[in-house]
N, C-alpha and C positions, 0 to 999 in steps of 0.2 A: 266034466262037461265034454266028453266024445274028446279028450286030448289035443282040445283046440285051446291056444294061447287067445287071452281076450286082452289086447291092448289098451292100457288106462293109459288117459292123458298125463304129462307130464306136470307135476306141480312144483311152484317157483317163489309162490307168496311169501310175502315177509311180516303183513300183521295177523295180527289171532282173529280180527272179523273177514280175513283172505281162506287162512286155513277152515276156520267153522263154515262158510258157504259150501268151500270146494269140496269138505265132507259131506255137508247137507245133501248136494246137489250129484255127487258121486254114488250114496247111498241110500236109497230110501227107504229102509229100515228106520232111521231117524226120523220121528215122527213130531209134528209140533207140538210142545207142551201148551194140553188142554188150560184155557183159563176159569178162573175162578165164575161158575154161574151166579146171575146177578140174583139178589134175594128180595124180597118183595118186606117193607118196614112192619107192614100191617095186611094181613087176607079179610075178604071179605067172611062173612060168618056161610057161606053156601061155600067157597074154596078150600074154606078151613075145615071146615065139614068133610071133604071128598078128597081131601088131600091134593087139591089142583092148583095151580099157578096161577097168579091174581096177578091183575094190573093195580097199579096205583088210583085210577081213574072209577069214580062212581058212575053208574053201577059199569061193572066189569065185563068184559071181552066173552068172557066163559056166561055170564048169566045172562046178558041179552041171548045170545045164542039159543040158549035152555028154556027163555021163555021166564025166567025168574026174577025179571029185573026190578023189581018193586020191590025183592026181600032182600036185595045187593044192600049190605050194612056193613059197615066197619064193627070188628067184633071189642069189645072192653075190655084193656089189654090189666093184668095183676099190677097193682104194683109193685114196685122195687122191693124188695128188702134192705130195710137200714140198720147199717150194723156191720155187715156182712162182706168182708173182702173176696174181691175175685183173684184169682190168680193171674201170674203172669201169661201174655198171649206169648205164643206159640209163635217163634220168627221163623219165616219163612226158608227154607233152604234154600242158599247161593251156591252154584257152580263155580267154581275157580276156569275161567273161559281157558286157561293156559292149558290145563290140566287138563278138560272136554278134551280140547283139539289135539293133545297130544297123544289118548287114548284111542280119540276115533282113529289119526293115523296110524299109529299101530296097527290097526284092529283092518282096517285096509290094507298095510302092508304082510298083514299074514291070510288074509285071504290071497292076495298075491301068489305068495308061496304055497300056499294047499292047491291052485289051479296049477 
């Protein structure tokens, strides 16, 4: 960067939600982790059709719009299979907060060194 020194603020914290801010807020490469989009239990048989995002709500957001609202029906959903074990769900991956922060800092403190 043209051999100019870029002064970081000095860091002091002592807990792991001090250090993860001051990385957050130092770096913005660190982006928010997306959360899970909300799923609809049941689409309407025009949504389910078009492959679109349905409201809970008779008739729907999307077919009034369209002018379809009289064909807004809840589709009949299979049923279950009895018998048939599902497997186990998939647990979510946890961060060791300790371990984030002590990677970000590094990771700040060799940028440091490359400027």
């Amino acid at each position: 960067m043209n051999g100019q020194i870029i002064e970081q603020p000095f860091y002091n914290g002592n807990t792991i939600d001090e250090k993860l801010n001051f990385v957050k807020c130092e770096n913005p490469r660190f982006e928010k982790i997306k959360k899970k989009r909300s799923q609809v239990k049941m689409a309407c048989v025009n949504c389910k059709k078009s492959c679109k995002k349905c409201a809970n709500v008779r008739p729907c957001l999307r077919c009034i719009q369209k002018g379809i609202a009289d064909t807004c029906i809840d589709i009949k959903r299979k049923p279950r299979r009895i018998g048939i074990k599902r497997g186990p769900y998939k647990k979510r991956r946890t961060w060791n907060l300790e371990v984030l922060a002590l990677v970000c800092t590094q990771l700040l403190e060799h940028e440091e060194n490359i400027i």
